[in-house]
GUVEXKOL-651866 format. One record per residue: x, y, z of N, C-alpha, C in turn; residue in three letters. Coordinates in pm, whole numbers, padded with zeros to 5 digits, always signed. Layout:
BEGIN
XYZXYZXYZala
...
END
This chain:
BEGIN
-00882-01161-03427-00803-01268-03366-00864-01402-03405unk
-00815-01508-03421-00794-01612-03469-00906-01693-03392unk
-00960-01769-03391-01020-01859-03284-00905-01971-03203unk
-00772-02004-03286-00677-02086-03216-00601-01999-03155unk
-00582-01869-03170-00584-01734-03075-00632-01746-02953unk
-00778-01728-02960-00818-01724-02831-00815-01863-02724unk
-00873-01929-02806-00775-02082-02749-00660-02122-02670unk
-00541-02072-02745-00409-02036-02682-00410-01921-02524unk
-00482-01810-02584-00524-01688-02455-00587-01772-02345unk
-00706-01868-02361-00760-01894-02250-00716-02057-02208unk
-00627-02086-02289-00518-02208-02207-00412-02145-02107unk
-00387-02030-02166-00267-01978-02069-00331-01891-01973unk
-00485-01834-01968-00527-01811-01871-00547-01877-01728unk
-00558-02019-01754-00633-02116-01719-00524-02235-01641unk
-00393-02205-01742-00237-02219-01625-00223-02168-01576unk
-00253-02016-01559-00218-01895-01465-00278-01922-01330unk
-00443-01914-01393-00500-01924-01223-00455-02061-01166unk
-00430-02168-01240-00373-02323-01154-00243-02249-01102unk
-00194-02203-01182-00064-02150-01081-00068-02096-00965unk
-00173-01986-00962-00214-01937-00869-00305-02016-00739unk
-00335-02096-00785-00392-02191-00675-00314-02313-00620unk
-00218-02371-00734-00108-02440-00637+00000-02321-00521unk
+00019-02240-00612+00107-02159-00489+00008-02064-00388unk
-00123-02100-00397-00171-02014-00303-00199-02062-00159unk
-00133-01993-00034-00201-02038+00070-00325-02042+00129unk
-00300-02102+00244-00466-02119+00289-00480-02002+00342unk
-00400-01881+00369-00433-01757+00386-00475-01683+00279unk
-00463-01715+00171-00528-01633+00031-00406-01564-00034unk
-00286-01590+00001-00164-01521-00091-00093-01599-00096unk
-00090-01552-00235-00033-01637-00354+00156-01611-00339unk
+00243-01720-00315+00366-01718-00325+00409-01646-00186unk
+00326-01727-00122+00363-01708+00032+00526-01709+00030unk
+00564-01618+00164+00721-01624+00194+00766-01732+00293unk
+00868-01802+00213+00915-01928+00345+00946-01903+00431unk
+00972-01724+00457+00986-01723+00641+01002-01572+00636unk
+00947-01530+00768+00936-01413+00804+01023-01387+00939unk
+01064-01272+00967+01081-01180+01065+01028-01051+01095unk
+00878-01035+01176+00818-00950+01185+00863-00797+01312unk
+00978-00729+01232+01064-00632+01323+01020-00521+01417unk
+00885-00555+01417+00791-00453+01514+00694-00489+01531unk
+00626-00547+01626+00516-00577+01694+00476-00507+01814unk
+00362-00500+01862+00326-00490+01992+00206-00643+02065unk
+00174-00669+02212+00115-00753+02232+00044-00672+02342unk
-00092-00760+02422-00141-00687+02484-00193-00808+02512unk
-00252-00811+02724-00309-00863+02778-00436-00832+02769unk
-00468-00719+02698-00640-00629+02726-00714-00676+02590unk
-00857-00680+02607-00932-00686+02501-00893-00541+02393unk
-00931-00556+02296-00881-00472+02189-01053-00393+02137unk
-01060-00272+02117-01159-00246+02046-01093-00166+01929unk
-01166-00155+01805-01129-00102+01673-01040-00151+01621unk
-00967-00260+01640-00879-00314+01551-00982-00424+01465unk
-00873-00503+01402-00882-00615+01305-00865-00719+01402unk
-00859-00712+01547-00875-00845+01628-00896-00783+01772unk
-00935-00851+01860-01000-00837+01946-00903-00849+02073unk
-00758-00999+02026-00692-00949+02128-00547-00972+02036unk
-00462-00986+02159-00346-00943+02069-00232-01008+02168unk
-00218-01129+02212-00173-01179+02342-00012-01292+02238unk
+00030-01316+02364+00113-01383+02275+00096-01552+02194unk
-00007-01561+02289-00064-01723+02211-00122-01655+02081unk
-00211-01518+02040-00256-01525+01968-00135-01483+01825unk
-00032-01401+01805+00107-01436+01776+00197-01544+01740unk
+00131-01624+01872+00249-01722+01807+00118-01841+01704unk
-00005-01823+01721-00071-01856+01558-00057-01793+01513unk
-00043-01682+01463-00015-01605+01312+00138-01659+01313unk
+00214-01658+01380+00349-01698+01344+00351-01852+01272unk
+00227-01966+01333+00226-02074+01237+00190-02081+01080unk
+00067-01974+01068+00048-01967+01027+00093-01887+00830unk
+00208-01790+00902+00233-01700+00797+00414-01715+00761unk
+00443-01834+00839+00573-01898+00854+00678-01783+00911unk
+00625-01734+01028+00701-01646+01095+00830-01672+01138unk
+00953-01678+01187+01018-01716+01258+01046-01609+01361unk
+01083-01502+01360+01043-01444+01455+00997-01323+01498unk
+00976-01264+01615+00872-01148+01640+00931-01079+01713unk
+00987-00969+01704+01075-00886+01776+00950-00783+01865unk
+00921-00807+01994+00858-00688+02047+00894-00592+02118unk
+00788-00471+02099+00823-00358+02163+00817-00313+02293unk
+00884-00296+02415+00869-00242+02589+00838-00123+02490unk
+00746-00092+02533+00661+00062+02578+00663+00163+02720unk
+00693+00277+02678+00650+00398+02777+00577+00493+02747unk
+00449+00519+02767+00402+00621+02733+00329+00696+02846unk
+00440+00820+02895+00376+00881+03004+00257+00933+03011unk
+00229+01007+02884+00141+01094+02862-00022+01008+02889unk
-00019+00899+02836-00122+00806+02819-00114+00699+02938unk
-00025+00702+03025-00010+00658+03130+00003+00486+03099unk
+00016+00447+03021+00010+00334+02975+00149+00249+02904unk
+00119+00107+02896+00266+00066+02830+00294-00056+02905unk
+00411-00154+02829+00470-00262+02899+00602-00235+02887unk
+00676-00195+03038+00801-00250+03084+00890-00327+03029unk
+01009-00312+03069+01144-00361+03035+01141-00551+03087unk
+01086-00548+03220+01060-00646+03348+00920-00704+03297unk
+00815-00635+03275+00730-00718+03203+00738-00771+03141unk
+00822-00742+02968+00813-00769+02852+00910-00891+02895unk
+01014-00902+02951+01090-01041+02985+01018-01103+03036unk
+00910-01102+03142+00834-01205+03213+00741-01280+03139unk
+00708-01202+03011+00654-01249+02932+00653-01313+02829unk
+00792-01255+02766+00809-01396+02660+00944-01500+02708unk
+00938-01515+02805+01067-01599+02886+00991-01745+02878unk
+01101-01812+02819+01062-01957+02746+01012-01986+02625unk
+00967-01854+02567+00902-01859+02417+00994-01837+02293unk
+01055-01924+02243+01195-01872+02155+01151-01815+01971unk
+01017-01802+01985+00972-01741+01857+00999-01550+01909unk
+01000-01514+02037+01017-01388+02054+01113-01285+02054unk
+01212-01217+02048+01260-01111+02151+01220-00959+02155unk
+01270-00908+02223+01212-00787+02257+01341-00633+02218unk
+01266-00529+02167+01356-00433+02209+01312-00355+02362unk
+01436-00301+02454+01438-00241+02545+01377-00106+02491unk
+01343-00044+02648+01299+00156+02628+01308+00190+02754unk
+01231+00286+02791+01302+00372+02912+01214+00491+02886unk
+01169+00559+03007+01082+00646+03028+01213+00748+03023unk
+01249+00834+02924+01360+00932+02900+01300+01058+03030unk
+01169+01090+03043+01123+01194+03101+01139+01172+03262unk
+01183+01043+03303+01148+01018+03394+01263+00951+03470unk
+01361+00943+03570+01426+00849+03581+01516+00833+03466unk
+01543+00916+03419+01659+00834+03287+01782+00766+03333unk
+01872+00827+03381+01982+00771+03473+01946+00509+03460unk
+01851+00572+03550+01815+00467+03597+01757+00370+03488unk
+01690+00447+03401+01678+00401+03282+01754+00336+03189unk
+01853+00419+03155+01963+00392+03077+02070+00298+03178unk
+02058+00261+03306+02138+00159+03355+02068+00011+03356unk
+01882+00034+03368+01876-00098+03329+01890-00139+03170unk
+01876-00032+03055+01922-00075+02928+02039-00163+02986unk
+02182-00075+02984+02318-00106+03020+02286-00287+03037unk
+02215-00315+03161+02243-00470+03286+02180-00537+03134unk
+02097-00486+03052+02005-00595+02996+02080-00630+02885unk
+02183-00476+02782+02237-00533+02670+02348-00626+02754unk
+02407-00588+02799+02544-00680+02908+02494-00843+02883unk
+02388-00832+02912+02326-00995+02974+02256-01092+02875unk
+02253-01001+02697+02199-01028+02616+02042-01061+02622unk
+01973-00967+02676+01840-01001+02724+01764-00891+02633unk
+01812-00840+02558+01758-00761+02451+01799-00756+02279unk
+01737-00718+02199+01782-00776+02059+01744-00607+02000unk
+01772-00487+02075+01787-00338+02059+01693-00282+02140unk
+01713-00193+02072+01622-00047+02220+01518+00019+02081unk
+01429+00065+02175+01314+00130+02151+01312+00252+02217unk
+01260+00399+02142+01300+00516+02122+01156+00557+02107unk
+01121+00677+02163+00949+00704+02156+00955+00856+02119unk
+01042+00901+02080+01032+01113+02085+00905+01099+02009unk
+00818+01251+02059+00661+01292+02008+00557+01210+02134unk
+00595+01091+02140+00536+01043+02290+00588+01034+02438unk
+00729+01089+02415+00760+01125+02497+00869+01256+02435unk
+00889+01348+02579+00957+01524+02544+01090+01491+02531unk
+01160+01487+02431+01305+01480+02423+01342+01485+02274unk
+01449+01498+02235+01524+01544+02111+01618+01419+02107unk
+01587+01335+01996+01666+01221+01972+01838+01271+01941unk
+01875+01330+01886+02035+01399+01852+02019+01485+02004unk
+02003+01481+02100+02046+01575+02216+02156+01485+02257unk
+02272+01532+02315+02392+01484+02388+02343+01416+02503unk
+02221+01427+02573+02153+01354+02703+02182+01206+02604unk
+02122+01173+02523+02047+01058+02475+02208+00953+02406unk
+02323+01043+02380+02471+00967+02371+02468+00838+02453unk
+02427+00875+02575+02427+00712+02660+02387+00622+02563unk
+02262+00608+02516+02215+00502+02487+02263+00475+02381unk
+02262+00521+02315+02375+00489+02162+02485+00455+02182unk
+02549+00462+02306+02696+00380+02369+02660+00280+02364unk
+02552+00239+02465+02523+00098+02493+02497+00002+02383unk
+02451+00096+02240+02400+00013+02146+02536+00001+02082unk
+02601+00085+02053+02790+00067+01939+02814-00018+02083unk
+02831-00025+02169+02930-00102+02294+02882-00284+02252unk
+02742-00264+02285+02698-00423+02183+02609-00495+02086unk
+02608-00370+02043+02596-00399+01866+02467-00426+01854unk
+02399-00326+01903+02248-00337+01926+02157-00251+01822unk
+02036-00260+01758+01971-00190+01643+01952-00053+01740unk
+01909+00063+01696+01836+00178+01784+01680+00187+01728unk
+01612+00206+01752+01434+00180+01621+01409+00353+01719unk
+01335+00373+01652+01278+00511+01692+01158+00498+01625unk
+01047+00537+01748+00909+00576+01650+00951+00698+01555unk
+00883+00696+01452+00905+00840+01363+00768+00823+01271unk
+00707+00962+01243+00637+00969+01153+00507+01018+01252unk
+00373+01017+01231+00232+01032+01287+00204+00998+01451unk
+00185+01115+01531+00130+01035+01658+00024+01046+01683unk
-00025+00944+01725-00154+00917+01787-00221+00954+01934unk
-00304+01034+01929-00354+01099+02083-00430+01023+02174unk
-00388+00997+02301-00487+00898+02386-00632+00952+02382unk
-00706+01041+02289-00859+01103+02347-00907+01059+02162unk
-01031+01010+02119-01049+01043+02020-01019+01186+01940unk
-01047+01222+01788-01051+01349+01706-01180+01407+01730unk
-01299+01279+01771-01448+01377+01771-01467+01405+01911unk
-01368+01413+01984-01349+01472+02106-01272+01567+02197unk
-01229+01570+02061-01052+01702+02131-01077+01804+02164unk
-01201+01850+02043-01233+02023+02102-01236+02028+02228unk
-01331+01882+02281-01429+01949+02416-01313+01960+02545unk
-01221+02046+02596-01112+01987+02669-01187+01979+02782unk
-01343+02018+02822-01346+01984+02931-01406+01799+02963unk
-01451+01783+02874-01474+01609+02836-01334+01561+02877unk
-01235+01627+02791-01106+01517+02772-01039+01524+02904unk
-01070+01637+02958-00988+01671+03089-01099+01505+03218unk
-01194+01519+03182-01265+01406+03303-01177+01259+03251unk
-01222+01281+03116-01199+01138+03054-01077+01064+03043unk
-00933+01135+02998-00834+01104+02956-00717+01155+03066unk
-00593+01053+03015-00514+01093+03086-00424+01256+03065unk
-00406+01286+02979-00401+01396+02893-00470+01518+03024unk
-00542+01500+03052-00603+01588+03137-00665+01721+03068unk
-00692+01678+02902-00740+01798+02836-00623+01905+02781unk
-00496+01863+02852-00374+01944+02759-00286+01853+02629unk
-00313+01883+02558-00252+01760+02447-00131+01783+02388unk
-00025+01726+02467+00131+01717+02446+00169+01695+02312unk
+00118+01582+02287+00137+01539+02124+00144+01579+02053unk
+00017+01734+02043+00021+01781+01941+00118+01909+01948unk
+00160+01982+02043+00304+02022+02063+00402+01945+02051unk
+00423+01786+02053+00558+01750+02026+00617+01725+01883unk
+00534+01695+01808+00483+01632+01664+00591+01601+01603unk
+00665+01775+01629+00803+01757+01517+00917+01669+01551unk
+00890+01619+01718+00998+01554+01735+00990+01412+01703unk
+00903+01389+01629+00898+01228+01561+00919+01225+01420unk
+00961+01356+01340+00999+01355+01230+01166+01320+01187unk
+01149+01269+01118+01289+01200+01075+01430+01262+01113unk
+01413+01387+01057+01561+01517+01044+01569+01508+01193unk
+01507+01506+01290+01541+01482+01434+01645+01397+01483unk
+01630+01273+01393+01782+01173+01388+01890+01131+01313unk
+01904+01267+01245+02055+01251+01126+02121+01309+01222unk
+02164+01373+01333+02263+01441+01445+02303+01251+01499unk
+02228+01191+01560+02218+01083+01628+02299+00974+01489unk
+02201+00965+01461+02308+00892+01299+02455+00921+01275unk
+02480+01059+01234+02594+01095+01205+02670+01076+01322unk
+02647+01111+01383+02768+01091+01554+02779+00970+01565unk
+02701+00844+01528+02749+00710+01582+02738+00602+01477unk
+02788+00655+01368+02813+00532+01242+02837+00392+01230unk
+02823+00364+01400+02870+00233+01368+02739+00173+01408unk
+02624+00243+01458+02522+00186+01525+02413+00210+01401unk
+02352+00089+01415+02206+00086+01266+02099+00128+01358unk
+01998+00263+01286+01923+00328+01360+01828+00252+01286unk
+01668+00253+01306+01578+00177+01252+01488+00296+01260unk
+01465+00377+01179+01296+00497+01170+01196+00439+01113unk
+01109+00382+01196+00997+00331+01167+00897+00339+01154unk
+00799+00285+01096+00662+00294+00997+00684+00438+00846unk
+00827+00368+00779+00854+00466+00697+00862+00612+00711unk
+00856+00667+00847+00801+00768+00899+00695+00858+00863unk
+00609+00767+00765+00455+00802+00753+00396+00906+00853unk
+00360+00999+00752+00382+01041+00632+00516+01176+00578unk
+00591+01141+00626+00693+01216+00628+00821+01145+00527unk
+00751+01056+00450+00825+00978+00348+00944+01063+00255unk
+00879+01147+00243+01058+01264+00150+01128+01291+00265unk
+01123+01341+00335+01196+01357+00432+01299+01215+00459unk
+01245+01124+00513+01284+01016+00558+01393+00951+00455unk
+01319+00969+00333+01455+00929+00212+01536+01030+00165unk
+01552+01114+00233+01656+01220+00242+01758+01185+00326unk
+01674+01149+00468+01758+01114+00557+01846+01015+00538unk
+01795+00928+00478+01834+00752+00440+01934+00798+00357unk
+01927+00885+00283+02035+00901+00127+02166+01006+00238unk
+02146+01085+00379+02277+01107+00377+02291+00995+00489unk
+02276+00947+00540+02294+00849+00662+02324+00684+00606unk
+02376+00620+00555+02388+00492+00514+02367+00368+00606unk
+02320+00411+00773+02347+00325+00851+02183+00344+00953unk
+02097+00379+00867+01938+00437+00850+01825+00322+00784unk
+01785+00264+00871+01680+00174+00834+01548+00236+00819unk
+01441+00116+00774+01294+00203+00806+01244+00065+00809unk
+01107+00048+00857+01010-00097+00862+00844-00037+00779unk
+00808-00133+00755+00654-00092+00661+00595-00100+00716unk
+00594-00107+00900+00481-00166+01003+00406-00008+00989unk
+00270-00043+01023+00144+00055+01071+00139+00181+00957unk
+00147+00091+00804+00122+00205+00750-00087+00265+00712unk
-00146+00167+00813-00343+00196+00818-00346+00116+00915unk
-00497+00156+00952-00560+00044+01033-00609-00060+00999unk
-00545-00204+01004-00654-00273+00923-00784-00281+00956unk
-00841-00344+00862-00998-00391+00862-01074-00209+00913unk
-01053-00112+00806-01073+00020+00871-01090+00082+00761unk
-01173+00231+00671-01159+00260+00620-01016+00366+00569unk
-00891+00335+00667-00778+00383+00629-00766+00305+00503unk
-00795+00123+00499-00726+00094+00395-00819+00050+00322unk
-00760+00095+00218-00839+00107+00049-00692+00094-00094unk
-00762+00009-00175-00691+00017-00288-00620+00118-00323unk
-00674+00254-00319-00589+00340-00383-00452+00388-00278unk
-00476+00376-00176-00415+00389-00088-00292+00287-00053unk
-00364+00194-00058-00213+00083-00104-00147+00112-00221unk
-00186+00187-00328-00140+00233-00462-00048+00337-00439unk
-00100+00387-00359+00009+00541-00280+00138+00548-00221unk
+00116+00381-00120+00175+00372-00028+00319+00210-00124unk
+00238+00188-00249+00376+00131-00316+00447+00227-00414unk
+00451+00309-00396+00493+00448-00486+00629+00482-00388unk
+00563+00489-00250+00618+00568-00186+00708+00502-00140unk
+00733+00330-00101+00827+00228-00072+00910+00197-00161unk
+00846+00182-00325+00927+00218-00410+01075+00313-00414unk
+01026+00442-00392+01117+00517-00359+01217+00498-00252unk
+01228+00408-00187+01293+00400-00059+01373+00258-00132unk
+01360+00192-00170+01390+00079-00231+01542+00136-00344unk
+01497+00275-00430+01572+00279-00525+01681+00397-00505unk
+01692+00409-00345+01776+00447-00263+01927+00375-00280unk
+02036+00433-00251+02164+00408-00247+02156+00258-00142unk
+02127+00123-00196+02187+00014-00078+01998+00006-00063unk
+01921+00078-00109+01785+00061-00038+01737-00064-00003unk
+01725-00108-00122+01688-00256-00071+01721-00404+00022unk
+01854-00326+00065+01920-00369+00193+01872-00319+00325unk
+01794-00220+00283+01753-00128+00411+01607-00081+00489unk
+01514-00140+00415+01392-00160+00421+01319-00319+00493unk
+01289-00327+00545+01225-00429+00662+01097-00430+00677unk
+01036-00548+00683+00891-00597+00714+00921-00613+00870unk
+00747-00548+00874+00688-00565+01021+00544-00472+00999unk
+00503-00530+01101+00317-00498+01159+00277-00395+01198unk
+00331-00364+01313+00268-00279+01421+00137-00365+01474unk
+00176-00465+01454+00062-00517+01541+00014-00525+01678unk
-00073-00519+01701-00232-00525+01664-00285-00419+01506unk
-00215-00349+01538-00212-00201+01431-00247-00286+01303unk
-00166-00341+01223-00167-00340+01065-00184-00515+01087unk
-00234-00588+01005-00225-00758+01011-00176-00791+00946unk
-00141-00950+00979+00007-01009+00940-00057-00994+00746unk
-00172-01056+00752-00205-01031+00603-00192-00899+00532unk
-00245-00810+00573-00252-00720+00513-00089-00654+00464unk
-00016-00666+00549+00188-00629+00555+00195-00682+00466unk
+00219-00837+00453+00256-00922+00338+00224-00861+00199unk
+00104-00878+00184+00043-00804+00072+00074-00679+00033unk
+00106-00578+00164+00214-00431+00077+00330-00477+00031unk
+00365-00569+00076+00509-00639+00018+00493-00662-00127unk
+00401-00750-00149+00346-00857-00287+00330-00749-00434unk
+00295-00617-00364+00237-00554-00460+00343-00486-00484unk
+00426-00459-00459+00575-00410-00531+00616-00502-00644unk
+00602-00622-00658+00628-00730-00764+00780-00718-00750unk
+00829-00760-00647+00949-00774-00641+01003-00900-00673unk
+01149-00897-00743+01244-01073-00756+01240-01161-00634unk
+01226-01295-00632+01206-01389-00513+01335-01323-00415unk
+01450-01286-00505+01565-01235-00385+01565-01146-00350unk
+01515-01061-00374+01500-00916-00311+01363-00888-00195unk
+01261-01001-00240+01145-00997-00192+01206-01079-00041unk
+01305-01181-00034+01346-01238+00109+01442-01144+00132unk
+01475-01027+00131+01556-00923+00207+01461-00875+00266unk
+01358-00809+00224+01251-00728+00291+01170-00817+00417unk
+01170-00938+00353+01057-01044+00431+01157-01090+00556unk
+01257-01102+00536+01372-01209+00625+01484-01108+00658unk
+01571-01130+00541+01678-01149+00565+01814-00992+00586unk
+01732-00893+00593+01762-00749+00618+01741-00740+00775unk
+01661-00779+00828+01585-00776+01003+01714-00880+01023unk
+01730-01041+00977+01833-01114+01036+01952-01096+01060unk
+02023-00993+00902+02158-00920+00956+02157-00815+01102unk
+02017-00781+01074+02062-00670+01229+02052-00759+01348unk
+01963-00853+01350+01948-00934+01479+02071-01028+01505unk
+02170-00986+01370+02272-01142+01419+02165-01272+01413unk
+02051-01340+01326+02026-01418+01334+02103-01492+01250unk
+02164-01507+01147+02221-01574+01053+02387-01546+01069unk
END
């Protein structure tokens, strides 16, 4: 090679990284998105241990939302009997009431009270005090396609509400280096040493909601966190169901040895595939799982697909805004 060769090579090296440093934010990524809608979150009043932050409140939210040009944060009401834990329908309104970077999806303890459940859904879609419902099978005992669960999918075709369903991996309230001992877990946990979860498992796998899909075509179901790791499955589902979302929230823990390079290498293979789906790229959505996954780290599974600026604001924006009716 030439010496006005290499010359040329390390002039255009040398535009590259300026490129890369005018478009880089003060968060460290390069060709930041002018706006986000983060379609799954969680928040929490409690100190946090093992995450990538310590708490997870809504002041601390609405800085990452300045920060990563959020516009908005759809959160999750939680029930989780088993773990005895969770925020309410009545909480989650008390809490972001006045904050217009928020809304929330509704849920309902299915095991418990459903009736009553499914009537405060009803008062809340009526009153527009919800922006969809939240669905927990595997954390809680029920069969998403069961004829019990038709109510709520009324309420959602009646006003045009998303359905999200956890799907994919559940997580046990007791550590793994503690499960054997059930008589530990039985003092320690709520679980009481019998572990539901791992009897429910299958009901957070995808094929659980093509019955639910197919019966109500007019309602957009949302199976979320790709249903990791149940990814063939899930784009099976997606390819007969056309009205079948998924979100990229909680695919590791950040700041954890879940995530590693090669593993983000795995996990754009596998989004890939969901992308080159019939309509896919209409159908795929950014979000966190936060506290779970960080706003940085999401972005960046995004980045590494090397997607077109227009396709890259469907995933980031503007796929979550058609379902929310924001636009």
């Amino acid at each position: 090679m030439s010496s006005t060769q290499d010359v040329g090579g390390v002039d255009e090296l040398v535009d590259k990284l300026a490129d890369d440093l005018i478009n880089k934010s003060s968060n460290g990524i390069v060709n930041m998105p002018d706006k986000l809608i983060d379609i799954h979150a969680h928040t929490s009043n409690y100190e946090l241990w093992g995450l990538h932050t310590k708490t997870a409140t809504l002041d601390d939210l609405e800085k990452y939302a300045r920060q990563y040009n959020i516009k908005k944060i759809v959160l999750m009401a939680t029930y989780f009997p088993y773990k005895g834990t969770g925020v309410n329908n009545k909480e989650m309104m008390q809490r972001i009431q006045g904050r217009d970077l928020f809304s929330f999806f509704g849920s309902l303890n299915v095991m418990k009270d459903f009736d009553k459940g499914v009537s405060e859904l009803r008062e809340l879609a009526e009153s527009k005090q919800i922006a969809g419902i939240k669905l927990y099978p595997g954390y809680q005992n029920f069969n998403a396609s069961d004829e019990k669960m038709f109510e709520i999918y009324k309420i959602a075709d009646k006003y045009g509400l998303p359905v999200m369903f956890h799907t994919g991996e559940l997580h046990h309230c007791c550590p793994r280096s503690e499960r054997k001992d059930r008589e530990l877990v039985a003092q320690k946990y709520p679980c009481k040493g019998t572990c539901y979860i791992d009897d429910q498992k299958h009901l957070s796998q995808p094929k659980q909601m093509v019955g639910a899909a197919n019966k109500f075509p007019n309602v957009n179901f949302i199976l979320s966190h790709l249903s990791n790791p149940y990814f063939l499955e899930l784009c099976d589902v997606m390819s007969e169901c056309p009205n079948v979302y998924t979100d990229i929230s909680g695919q590791f823990l950040s700041a954890s040895d879940e995530d590693t390079v090669e593993y983000r290498e795995e996990l754009k293979i596998e989004i890939q595939q969901f992308l080159e789906l019939p309509n896919g790229i209409n159908r795929v959505m950014f979000g966190t799982d936060f506290p779970i996954q960080s706003y940085k780290d999401s972005i960046e599974l995004i980045k590494l697909l090397n997607l077109s600026s227009e396709n890259e604001e469907k995933i980031f924006y503007g796929n979550a805004a058609r379902l929310l009716k924001l636009d």
